[in-house]
VOGU-3710 file (C-alpha; in Angstrom, 3 decimals, decimal comma):
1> xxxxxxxxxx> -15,516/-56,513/24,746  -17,849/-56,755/21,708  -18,694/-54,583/19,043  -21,686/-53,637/20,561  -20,086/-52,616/23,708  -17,598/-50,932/21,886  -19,867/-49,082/20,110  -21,735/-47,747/23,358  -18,398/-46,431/24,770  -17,557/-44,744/21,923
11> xxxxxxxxxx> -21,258/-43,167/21,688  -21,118/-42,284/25,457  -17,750/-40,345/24,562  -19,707/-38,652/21,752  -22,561/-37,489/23,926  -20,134/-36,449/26,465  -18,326/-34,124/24,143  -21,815/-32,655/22,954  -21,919/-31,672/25,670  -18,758/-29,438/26,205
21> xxxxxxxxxx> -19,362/-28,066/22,438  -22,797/-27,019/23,133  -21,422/-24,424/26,251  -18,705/-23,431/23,758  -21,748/-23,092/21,181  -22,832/-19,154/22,377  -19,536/-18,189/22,350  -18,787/-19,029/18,853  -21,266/-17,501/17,775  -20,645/-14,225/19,420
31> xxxxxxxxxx> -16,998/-14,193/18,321  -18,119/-14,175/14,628  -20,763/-11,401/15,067  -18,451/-9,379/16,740  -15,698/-9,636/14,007  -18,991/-8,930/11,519  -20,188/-6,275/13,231  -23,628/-7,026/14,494  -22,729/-7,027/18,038  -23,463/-5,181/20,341
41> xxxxxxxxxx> -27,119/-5,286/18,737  -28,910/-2,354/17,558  -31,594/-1,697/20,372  -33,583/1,202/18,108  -34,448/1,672/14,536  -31,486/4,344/13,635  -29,007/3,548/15,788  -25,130/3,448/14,676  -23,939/0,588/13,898  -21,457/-1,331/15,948
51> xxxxxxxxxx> -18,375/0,272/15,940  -15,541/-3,050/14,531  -13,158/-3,209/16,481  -12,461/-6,985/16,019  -12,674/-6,331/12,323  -10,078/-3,996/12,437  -7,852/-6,021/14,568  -8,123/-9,200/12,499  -7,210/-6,802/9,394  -4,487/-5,988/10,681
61> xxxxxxxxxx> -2,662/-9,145/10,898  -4,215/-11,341/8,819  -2,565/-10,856/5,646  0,781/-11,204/6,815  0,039/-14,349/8,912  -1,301/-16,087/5,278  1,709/-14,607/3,569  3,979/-16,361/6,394  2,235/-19,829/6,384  1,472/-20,090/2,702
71> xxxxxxxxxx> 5,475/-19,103/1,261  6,195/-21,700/-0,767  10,182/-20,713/-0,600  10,161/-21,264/3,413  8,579/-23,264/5,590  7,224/-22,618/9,260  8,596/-24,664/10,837  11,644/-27,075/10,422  12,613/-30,644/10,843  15,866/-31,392/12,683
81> xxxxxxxxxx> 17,927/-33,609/13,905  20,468/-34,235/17,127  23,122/-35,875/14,959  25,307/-33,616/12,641  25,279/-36,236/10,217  21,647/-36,304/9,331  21,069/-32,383/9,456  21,090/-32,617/5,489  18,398/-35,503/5,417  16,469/-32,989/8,611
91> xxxxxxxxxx> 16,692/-30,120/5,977  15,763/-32,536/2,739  12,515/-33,573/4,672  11,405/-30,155/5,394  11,343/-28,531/2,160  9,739/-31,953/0,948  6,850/-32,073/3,407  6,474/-28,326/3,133  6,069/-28,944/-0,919  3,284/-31,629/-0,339
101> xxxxxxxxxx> 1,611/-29,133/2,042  2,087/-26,375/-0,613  0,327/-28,708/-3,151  -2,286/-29,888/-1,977  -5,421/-29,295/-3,604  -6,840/-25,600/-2,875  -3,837/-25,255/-0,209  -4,019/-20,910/-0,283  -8,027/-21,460/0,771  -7,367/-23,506/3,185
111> xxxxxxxxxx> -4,993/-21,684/4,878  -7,163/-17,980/4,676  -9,855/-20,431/6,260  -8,069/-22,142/8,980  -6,367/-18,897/9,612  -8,888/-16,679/9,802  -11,365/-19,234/12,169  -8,488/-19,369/14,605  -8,485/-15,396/15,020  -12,265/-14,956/15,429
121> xxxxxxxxxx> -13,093/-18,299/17,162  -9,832/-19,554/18,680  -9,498/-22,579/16,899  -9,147/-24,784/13,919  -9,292/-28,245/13,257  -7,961/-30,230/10,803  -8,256/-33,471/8,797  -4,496/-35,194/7,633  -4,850/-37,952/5,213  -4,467/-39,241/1,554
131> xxxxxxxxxx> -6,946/-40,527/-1,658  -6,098/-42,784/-4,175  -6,893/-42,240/-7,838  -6,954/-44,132/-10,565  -6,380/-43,791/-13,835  -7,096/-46,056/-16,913  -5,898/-46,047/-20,771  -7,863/-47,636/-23,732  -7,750/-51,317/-24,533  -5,560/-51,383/-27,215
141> xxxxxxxxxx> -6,221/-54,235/-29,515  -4,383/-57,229/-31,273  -5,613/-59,573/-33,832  -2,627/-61,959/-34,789  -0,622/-59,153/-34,378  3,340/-59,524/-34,476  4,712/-60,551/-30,579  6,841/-57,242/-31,315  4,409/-55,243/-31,848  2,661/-56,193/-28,452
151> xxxxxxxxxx> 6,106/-55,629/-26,796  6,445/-51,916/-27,965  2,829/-51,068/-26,565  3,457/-52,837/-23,314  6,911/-51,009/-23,221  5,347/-47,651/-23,827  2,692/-48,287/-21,047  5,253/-49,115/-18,761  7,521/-46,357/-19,586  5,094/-44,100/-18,765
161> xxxxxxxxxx> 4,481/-45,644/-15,096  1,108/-47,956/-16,101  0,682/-51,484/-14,650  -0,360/-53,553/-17,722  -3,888/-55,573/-17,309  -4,421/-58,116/-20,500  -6,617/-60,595/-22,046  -4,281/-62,077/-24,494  -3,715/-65,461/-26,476  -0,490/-65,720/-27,880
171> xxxxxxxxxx> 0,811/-68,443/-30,876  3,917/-69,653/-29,944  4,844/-71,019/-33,335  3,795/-67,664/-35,083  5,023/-65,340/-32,636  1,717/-63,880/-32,862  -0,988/-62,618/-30,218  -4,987/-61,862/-30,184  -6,440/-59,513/-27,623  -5,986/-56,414/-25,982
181> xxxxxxxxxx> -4,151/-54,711/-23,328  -4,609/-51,367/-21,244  -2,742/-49,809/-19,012  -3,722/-49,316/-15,483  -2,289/-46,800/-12,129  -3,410/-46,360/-9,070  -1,732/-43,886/-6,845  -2,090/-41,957/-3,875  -1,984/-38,558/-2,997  -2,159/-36,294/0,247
191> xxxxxxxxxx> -5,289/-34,920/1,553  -5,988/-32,064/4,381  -9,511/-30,726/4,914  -10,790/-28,791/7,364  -13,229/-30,468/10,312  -16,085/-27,764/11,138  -16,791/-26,441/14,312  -20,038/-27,814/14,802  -18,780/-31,271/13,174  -16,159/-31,565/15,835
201> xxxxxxxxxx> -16,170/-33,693/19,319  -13,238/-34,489/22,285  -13,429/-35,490/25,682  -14,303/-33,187/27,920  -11,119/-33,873/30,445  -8,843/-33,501/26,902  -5,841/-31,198/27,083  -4,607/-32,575/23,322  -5,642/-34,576/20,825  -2,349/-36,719/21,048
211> xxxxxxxxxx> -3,522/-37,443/24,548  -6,988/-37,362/24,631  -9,079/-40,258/25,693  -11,883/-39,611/22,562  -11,274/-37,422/19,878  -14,325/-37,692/16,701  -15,706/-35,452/14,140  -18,735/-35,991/11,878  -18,840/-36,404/7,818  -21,766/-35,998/5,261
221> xxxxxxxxxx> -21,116/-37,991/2,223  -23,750/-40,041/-0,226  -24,550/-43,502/0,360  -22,303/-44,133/-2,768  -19,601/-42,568/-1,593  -19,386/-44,190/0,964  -19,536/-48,089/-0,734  -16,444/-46,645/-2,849  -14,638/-46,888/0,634  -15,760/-49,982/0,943
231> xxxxxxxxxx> -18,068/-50,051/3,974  -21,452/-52,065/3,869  -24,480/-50,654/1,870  -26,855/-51,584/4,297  -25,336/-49,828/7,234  -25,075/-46,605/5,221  -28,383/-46,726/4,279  -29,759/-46,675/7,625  -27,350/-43,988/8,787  -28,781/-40,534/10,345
241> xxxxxxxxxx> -30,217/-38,187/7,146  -28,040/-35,306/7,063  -31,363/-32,359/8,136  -31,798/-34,931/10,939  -27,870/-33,717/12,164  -27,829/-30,516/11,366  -30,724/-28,877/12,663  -29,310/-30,338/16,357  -26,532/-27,548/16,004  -28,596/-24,253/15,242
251> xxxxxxxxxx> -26,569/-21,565/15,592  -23,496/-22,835/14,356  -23,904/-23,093/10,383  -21,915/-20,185/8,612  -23,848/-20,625/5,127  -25,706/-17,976/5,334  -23,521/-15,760/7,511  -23,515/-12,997/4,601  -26,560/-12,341/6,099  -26,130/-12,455/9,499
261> xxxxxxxxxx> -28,072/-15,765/9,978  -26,132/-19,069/11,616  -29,267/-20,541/12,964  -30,792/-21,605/9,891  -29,608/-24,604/8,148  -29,654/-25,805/4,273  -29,839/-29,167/3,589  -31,264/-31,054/0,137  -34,066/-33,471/-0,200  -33,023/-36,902/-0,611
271> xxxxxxxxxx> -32,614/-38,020/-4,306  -36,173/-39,494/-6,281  -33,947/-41,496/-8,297  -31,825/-43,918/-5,664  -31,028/-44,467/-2,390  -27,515/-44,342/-3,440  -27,639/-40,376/-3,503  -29,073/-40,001/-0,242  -26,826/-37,884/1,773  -26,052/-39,351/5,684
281> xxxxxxxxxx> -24,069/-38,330/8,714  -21,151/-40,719/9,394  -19,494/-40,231/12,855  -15,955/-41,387/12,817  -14,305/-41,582/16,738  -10,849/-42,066/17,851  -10,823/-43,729/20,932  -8,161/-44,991/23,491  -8,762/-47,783/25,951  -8,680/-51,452/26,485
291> xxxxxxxxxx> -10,663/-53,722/23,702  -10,118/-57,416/23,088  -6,395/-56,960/25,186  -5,623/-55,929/28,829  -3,330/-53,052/26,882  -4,401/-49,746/25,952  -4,463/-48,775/22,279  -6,123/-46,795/19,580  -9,152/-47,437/18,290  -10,487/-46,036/15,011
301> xxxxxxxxxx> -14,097/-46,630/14,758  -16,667/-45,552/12,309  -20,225/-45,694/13,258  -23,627/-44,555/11,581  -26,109/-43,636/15,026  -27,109/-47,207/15,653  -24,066/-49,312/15,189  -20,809/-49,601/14,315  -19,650/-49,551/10,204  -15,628/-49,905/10,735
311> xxxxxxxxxx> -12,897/-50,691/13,315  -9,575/-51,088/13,317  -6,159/-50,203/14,909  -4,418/-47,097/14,367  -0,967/-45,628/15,268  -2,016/-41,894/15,358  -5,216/-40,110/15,295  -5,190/-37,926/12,256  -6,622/-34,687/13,277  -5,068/-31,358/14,319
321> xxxxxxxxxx> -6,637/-28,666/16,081  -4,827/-25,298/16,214  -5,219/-22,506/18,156  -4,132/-18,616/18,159  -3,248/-18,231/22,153  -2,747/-20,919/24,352  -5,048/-21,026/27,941  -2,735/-22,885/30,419  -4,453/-25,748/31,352  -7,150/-25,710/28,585
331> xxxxxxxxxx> -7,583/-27,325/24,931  -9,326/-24,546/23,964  -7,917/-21,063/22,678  -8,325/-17,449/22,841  -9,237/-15,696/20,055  -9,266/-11,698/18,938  -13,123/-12,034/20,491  -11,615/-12,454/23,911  -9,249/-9,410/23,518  -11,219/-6,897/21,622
341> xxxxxxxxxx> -15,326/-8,133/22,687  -15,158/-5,304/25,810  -13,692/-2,842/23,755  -15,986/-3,045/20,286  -18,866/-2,940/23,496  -17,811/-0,118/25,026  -17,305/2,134/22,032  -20,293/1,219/20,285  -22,223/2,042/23,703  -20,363/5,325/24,077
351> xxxxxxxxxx> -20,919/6,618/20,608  -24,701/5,635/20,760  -25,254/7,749/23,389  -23,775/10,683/22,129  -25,956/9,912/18,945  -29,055/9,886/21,016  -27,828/13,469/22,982  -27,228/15,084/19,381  -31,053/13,547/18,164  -32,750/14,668/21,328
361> xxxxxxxxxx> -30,664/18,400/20,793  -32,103/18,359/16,848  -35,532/16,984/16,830  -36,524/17,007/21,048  -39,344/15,263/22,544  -43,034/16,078/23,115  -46,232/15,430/25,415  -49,279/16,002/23,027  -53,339/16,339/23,951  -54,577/15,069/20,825
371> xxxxxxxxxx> -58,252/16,503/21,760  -56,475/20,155/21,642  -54,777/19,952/18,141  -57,128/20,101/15,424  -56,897/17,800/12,602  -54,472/19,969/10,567  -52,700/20,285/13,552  -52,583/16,795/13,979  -51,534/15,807/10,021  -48,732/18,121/10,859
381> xxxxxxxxxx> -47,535/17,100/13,773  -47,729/13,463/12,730  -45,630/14,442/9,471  -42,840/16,122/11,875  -40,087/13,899/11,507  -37,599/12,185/13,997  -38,038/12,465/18,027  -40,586/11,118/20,644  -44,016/12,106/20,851  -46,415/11,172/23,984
391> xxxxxxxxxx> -49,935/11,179/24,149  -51,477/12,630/27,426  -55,035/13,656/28,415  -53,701/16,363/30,374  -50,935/19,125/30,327  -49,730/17,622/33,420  -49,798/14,001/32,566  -46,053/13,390/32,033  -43,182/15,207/33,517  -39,593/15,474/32,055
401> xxxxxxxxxx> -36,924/15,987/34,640  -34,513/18,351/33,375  -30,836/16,530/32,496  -27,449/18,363/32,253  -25,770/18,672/29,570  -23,545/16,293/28,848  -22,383/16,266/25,552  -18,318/17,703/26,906  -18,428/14,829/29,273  -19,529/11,921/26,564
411> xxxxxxxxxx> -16,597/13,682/23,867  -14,217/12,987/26,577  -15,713/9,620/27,653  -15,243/8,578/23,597  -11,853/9,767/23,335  -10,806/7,609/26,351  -12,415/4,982/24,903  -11,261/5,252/21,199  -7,792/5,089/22,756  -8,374/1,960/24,192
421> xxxxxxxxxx> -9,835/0,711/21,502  -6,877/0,975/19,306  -4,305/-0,438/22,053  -6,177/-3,732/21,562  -5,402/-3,764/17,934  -3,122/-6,115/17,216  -0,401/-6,772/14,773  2,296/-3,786/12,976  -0,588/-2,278/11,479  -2,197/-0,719/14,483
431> xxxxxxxxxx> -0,237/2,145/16,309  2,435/2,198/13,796  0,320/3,020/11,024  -1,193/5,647/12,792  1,962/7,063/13,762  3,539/6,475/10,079  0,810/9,013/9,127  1,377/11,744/11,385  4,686/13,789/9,813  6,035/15,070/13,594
441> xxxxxxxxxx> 6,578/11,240/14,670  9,907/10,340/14,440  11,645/7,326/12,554  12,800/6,235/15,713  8,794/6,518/17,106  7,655/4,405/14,330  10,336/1,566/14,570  9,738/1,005/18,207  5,706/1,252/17,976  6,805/-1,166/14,879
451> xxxxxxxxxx> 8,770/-3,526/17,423  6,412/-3,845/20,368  3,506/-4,371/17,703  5,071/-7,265/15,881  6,013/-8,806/19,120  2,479/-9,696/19,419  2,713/-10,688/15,964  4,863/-13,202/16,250  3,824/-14,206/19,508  0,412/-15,408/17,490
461> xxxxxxxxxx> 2,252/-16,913/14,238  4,435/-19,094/16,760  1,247/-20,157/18,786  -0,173/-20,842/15,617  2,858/-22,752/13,912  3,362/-24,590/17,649  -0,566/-26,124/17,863  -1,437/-26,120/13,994  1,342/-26,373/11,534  3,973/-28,381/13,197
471> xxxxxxxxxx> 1,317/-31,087/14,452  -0,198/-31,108/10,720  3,478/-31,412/9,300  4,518/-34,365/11,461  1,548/-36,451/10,620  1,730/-35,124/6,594  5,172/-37,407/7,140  3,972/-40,177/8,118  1,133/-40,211/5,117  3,678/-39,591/3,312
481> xxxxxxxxxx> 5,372/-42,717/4,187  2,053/-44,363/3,520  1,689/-43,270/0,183  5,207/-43,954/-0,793  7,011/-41,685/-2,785  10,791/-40,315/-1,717  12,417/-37,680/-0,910  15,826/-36,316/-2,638  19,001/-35,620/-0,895  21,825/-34,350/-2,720
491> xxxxxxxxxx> 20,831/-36,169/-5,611  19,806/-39,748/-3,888  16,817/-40,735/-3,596  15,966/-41,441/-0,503  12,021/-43,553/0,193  10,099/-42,015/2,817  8,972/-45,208/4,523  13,147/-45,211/5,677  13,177/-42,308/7,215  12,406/-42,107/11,126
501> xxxxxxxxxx> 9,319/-40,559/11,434  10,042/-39,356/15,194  12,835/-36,837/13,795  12,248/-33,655/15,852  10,190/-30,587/14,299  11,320/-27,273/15,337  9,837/-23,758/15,319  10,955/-21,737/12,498  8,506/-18,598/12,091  10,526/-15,694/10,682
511> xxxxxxxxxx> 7,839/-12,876/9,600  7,629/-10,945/6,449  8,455/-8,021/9,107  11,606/-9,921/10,771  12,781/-10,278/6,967  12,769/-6,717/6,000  13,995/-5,781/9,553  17,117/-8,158/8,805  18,087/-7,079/5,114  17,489/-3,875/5,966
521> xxxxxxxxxx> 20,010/-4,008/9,453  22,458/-5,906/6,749  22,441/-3,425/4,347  22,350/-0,506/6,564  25,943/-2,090/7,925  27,118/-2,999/4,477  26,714/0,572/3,510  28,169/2,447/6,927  31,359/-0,056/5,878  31,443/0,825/2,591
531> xxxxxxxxxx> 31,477/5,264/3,954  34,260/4,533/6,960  36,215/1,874/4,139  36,248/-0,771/7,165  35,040/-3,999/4,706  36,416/-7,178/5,320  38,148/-7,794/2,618  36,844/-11,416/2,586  33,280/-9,827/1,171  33,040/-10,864/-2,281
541> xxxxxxxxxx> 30,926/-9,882/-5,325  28,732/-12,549/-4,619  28,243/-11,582/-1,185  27,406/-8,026/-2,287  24,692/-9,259/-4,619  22,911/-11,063/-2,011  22,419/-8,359/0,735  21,274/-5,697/-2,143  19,124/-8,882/-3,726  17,658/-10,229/0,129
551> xxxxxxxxxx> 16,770/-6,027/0,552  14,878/-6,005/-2,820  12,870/-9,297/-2,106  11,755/-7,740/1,251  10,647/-4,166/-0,106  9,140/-5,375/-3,210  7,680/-8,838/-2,117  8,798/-10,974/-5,026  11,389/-13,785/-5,388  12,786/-13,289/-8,846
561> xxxxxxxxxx> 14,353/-9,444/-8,100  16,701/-9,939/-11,518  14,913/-6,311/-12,864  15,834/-4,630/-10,131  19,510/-6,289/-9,905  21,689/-8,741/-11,911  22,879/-11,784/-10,679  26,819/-11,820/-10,263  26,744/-14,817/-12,868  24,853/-13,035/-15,334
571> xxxxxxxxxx> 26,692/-10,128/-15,498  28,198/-9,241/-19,622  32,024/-9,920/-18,801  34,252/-6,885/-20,155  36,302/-7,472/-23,735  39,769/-8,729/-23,100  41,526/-4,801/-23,998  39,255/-3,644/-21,255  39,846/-6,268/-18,947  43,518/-5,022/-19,602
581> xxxxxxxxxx> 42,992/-1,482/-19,341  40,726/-2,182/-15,778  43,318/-4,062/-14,681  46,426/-1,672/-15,695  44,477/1,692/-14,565  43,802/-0,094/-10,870  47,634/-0,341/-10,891  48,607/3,189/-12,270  46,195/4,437/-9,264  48,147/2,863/-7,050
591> xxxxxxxxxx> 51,037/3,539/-8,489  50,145/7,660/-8,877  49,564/7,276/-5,308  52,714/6,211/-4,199  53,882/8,838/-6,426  52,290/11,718/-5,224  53,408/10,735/-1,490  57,254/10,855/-2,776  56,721/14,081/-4,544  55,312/15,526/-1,310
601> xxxxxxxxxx> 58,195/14,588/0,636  60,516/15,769/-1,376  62,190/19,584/-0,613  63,944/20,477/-3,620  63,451/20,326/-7,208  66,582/18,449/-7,705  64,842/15,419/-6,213  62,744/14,667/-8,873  64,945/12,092/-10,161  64,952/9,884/-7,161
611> xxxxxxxxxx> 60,338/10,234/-6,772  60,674/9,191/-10,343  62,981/5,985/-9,332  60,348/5,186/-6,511  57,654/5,662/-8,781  59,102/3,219/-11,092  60,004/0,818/-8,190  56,670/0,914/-7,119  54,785/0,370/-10,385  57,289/-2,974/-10,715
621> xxxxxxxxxx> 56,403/-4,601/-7,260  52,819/-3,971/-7,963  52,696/-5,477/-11,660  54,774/-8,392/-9,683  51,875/-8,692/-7,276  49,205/-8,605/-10,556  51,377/-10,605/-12,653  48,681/-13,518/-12,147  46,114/-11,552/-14,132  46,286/-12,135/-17,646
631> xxxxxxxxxx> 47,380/-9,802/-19,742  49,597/-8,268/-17,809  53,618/-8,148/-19,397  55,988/-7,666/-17,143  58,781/-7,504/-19,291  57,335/-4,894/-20,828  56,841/-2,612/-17,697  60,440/-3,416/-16,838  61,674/-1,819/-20,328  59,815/1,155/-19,552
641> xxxxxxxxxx> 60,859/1,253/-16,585  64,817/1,162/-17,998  63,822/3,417/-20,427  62,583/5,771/-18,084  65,697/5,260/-15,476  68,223/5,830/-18,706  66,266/9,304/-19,950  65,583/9,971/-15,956  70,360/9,458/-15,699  70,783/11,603/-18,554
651> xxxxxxxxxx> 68,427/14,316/-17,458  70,131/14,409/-14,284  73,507/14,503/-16,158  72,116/17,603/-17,525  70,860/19,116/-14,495  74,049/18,466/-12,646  76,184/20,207/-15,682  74,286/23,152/-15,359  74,448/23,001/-11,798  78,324/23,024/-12,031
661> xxxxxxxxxx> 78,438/25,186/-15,059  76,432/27,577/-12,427  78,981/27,040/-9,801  82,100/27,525/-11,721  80,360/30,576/-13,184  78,967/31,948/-9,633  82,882/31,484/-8,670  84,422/33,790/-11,330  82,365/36,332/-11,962  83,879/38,364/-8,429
671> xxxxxxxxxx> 87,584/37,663/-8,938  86,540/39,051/-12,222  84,994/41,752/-10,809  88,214/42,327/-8,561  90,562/42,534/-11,670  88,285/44,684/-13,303  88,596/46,914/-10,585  92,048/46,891/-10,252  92,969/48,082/-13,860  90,259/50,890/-13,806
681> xx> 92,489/51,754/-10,050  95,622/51,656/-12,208
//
C-alpha cells in the first residue's frame, strides 16, 4: 500500500466518523442548553424562564466529584499487582503517576472541565503525551584562561544537570584554553489536554478506543509551530485555514456560550506579516489495519486535507475518552441531560401555564370595534397594559368559549411534578438536604436519604474513574517511561522504563462522603468502648490520635489538623518528679482499691490490722509489676512497708492488752460484786 492509498483510508475513516458526530451534533447541543437554562425555549415575550433542573442536579455533585479526582493525598484509582512481592513497587507507582497527573500544567482546570463536559454531554476526551523543553545558559568565556579555571565552570554546569556544548582551543604546554562554553538541557515533561467535542472522530462500529478500527481528532496550530515538530513547511502551508474547519461544525463552538450562542464561530485573519503565523487544521488519525505487512498494526498518521504530513508505528493510541454512565453496547455515554431533559420540560411547561391562567385572571382578554371607541378611547385602551386585544368589525366577530377553572388542578399538577423533579437530582445534596432542613426529620431519615443518594454518587465517580482516569493513568505510565525519570521505592531508585507497564490498575474511588462516614463509624465505636470500658488493650496512644485526627480531616476538610489536635510525637513530655508522681498515684489508685475491697469485707474493727497487711502486700506486687518504670524504688516501698507492719504489730499489741485488760476486768468486777454482797449480808 502507498502513502497515497494510505492516506485515502484514513480520510474515508474520517468522513465516516463525521458522520456519526454530526447525529450526535443536536444532542450536544441540547444537553448544554438544558444545564444553562434556555431550554425548553421561551415561546412568548414574558414567559418564565426554564425552570433548571439539570443545573441543579449537576450542582449537586459536582464539587465533590473534583474534590475526589483532584486530592493530591489519594489517588482514584490504584496500581496492583498479583505477586506479594511487588505490592510495594504496585503502591510506589501509584502515588508516582498520581503526582505527575497532579502536576501537570493547569491540572485543577482540567479536571472542572473534563468533569463537568462528562455530566452535561456524556463524555470527555482526552489527549496523553509529553513536550520537551529546553533550556540554555550564557556562553561563558575564556581567553588563555587557566585549564582549572575551565574545569570549575564545566563542573558547576554539570553539577547542576547541564550537558556542556564548547568551542574551545586549549595549549597543552600552558595548560591554558580560549573560547567559551554554555551549558545546555533538554528534558521532557508530561502533557494532557483536552480533545473538543467537535475536534473529535472514531469509527462508527467503535465500542473503545483501545479497540477501535480509527480513532482521530483535529489540531489548530501556526505554520511555525508546526516546523518546530519537525514536519515539512510546504505541507503545512497548504493545510485547511482554520475558518475553513470550523464553520463545518456550527453549533458546536462553546466560545460564546455566555451568551447562549454555539453556532457562531471566532476565528482570526491570517497574519500580514508571514505565512509562518497562519493558523491551519492538522488532522492526526490512529488507524489499525494492514500497511506494507500482511499483519495488522497501528498506524499513526498525520495529514493536512490533501495528503499525508507524518506516519509511523505506534504501540498505543494516546487518547482517552471518558464517560459518566456506561450504555451497554455503546461508546457513547449518558449524561445528567438524559436523566433530568423530561423533567426540566415538564416543569417548565407546567409552571408556564399556570403563569398564563394567573395573567389571563389579572389583565383578561378583549374583542375591540375600533370604529366605536373614540380616539381618547382608543389612546387609552392602547396604553392598558398586559393581555390580548382583538380587533373585530362586529360585536359578534369572535367568540370566546368559556374554560373552567383550573388553577386547583394545575397547583396539584406542579406539585406532582416538582416532586419528580427533585427525585432526579442526583448526588447527597438532593433529598438529604432538603430533609437536613426540615427539624421533624429524624437523624436516622437523613442518613438513609444520605445513603441511597451517594449510592448514585459513587456509582458516577466509579464510571468515571473506570472509562477516564484509569485509562489516562495507564498510558501517563508508559510516557512516563518515555520521558525517563524514576520512581522511588523505599529509598531505591527505581527507572521507569524497568517497570512492566502491563501491571494491573484497580478501582480505588473512596468519596469525601465514604471518608466521613468511616471516621465517623470509627470514632463512634472508639467512644461506645471507651463508656462500657471494653478497649482492647492493644489500642495505643498512637492509635487514639489517628481516629480523633482521620475524624477532624473529614469534618473540617484539611490535611494538616495539628490546631485542632497534637500529634502523639509532639506532645511536651512531663518533668521527671511528675513522671514519678503519674506513675506512683496510678499505683496508690490501685492500691486504695484493693484497699477499700479488704476494708469492706472485713466485720470487726479488730481486723484492721490484717486490711492494712493486704494493703501493704498489694502496693508491693504492684510496684514489682512497675518496677520497669524509672523512678520507681522498691526498696524504698518495702521499708515503708516494714515500717508500717512494725507500728501496724505494736498497735495490735496495744489493742490486744486492752482487750485482755477488758477481759480480766469484765471477769472480776461480779465475784467482786458477790463479796461485796456478802459482808453487807454479814
Amino acid at each position: 500500500m502507498k502513502k497515497e492509498e494510505l492516506f485515502t483510508e484514513v480520510w474515508q475513516c474520517k468522513q465516516d466518523a463525521e458522520k456519526v458526530r454530526a447525529v450526535l451534533a443536536a444532542r450536544y447541543e441540547r444537553a448544554y442548553g438544558m444545564y444553562r437554562g434556555v431550554l425548553p425555549k421561551v415561546k412568548k415575550e414574558g414567559d418564565l424562564p426554564a425552570t433548571r433542573v439539570m443545573w441543579e442536579s449537576f450542582e449537586s455533585i459536582y464539587p465533590s466529584l473534583v474534590a475526589l479526582f483532584t486530592d493530591s493525598k489519594k489517588a482514584p484509582v490504584a496500581f496492583d499487582s498479583d505477586s506479594p512481592q511487588s505490592g510495594k513497587i504496585a503502591a510506589a507507582v501509584t502515588r508516582a503517576v498520581h503526582t505527575a497527573a497532579m502536576k501537570v500544567n493547569n491540572s485543577y482546570k482540567l479536571y472542572m472541565a473534563a468533569i463537568k463536559e462528562m455530566l452535561i454531554a456524556g463524555n470527555q476526551v482526552a489527549l496523553v503525551g509529553y513536550d520537551e523543553k529546553t533550556q540554555a545558559t550564557d556562553k561563558y568565556s575564556f581567553t588563555d584562561a587557566p585549564i582549572e579555571d575551565l574545569m570549575s565552570q564545566a563542573q558547576a554546569l554539570s553539577t547542576a544537570g547541564y550537558n556542556i556544548e564548547h568551542s574551545l582551543n586549549v595549549n597543552e604546554k600552558t595548560r591554558t584554553a580560549t573560547g567559551w562554553i554554555k551549558g545546555k538541557h533538554t528534558y521532557k515533561y508530561p502533557v494532557i489536554s483536552l480533545v473538543d467535542f467537535k475536534n473529535f472522530l472514531i469509527h462508527p462500529d467503535a465500542l473503545d478506543i483501545e479497540t477501535s478500527q480509527y480513532t482521530g481528532y483535529s489540531e489548530d496550530l501556526t505554520v511555525a509551530e508546526g516546523i518546530e515538530r519537525g514536519w515539512p513547511e510546504e505541507k503545512l502551508i497548504d493545510a485547511d485555514n482554520v475558518s475553513a474547519f470550523h464553520n463545518a461544525d456550527a453549533g458546536l463552538n462553546k466560545q460564546l456560550i455566555a451568551v447562549n450562542d454555539m453556532a457562531t464561530q471566532l476565528h482570526g485573519s491570517d497574519s500580514s506579516i508571514s505565512l509562518l503565523n497562519n493558523r491551519v487544521t492538522i488532522h492526526h488519525h490512529y488507524w489499525r489495519g494492514c500497511y506494507d505487512s500482511r499483519e495488522r498494526h497501528l498506524w499513526y498518521v498525520i495529514t493536512n486535507d490533501a495528503e499525508i504530513i507524518h506516519v509511523e508505528r505506534v504501540d498505543y493510541c494516546p487518547l482517552v475518552l471518558g464517560g459518566m454512565s456506561i450504555v451497554p453496547g455503546s461508546l457513547w455515554s449518558e449524561s445528567l441531560y438524559d436523566f433530568c431533559a423530561n423533567a426540566q420540560i415538564a416543569k417548565t411547561r407546567a409552571m408556564r401555564a399556570i403563569q398564563r391562567t394567573a395573567d389571563g385572571a389579572a389583565y383578561g382578554e378583549y374583542v375591540y370595534i375600533k370604529e366605536s371607541l373614540t380616539p381618547a378611547g382608543r389612546a387609552a385602551f392602547s396604553n392598558r397594559g398586559p393581555g390580548g386585544a382583538y380587533e373585530a368589525k362586529s360585536q359578534n366577530a369572535i367568540t370566546r368559549l368559556p374554560a373552567n377553572d383550573v388553577s386547583n388542578a394545575m397547583q396539584m399538577l406542579n406539585a406532582e411534578i416538582q416532586a419528580e423533579a427533585e427525585k432526579v437530582v442526583q448526588g447527597s445534596a438532593g433529598q438529604a438536604q432538603a430533609l437536613e432542613k426540615d427539624a421533624k426529620a429524624s437523624g436516622t431519615a437523613i442518613a438513609l436519604t444520605q445513603d441511597k443518594q451517594e449510592l448514585n454518587e459513587n456509582q458516577i465517580a466509579k464510571c468515571i474513574a473506570e472509562t477516564f482516569i484509569k485509562p489516562l493513568y495507564k498510558i501517563l505510565l508508559l510516557v512516563l517511561q518515555e520521558t525517563g525519570g524514576a520512581v522511588d521505592i523505599e529509598g531505591v531508585q527505581v527507572p521507569y522504563n524497568v517497570l512492566n507497564a502491563a501491571m494491573g490498575i484497580s478501582i480505588d474511588v473512596e468519596t469525601a462522603y465514604d471518608r466521613a462516614k468511616a471516621a465517623s463509624n470509627v470514632l463512634n465505636a472508639y467512644n461506645t468502648g471507651a463508656q462500657l470500658g471494653t478497649l482492647p488493650p492493644n489500642i495505643t496512644d498512637e492509635n487514639k490520635y489517628n481516629i480523633h485526627a482521620d475524624f477532624f480531616r473529614v469534618a473540617t476538610g484539611q490535611e494538616d489538623v495539628s490546631r485542632w489536635i497534637t500529634p502523639t510525637e509532639e506532645m511536651p513530655q512531663p518533668s521527671k518528679p511528675a513522671q514519678l508522681m503519674q506513675a506512683f498515684m496510678a499505683i496508690a489508685g490501685v492500691r486504695q482499691h484493693i484497699a477499700q475491697t479488704k476494708m469492706a469485707e472485713a466485720k470487726m474493727e479488730g481486723v484492721k490490722a490484717e486490711t492494712q497487711k493486704h494493703w501493704n502486700e498489694a502496693l508491693l506486687d504492684l510496684a514489682k509489676i512497675k518496677e520497669t518504670l524509672e523512678g520507681i524504688d522498691i526498696k524504698k516501698i518495702t521499708l515503708a512497708m516494714e515500717a508500717q507492719k512494725n507500728n501496724a504489730d505494736i498497735q495490735n499489741d496495744k489493742n490486744q492488752t486492752a482487750i485482755d485488760a477488758a477481759e480480766v476486768a469484765n471477769k472480776t468486777e461480779p465475784e467482786a460484786k458477790a463479796t461485796k454482797t456478802e459482808v453487807n449480808q454479814e
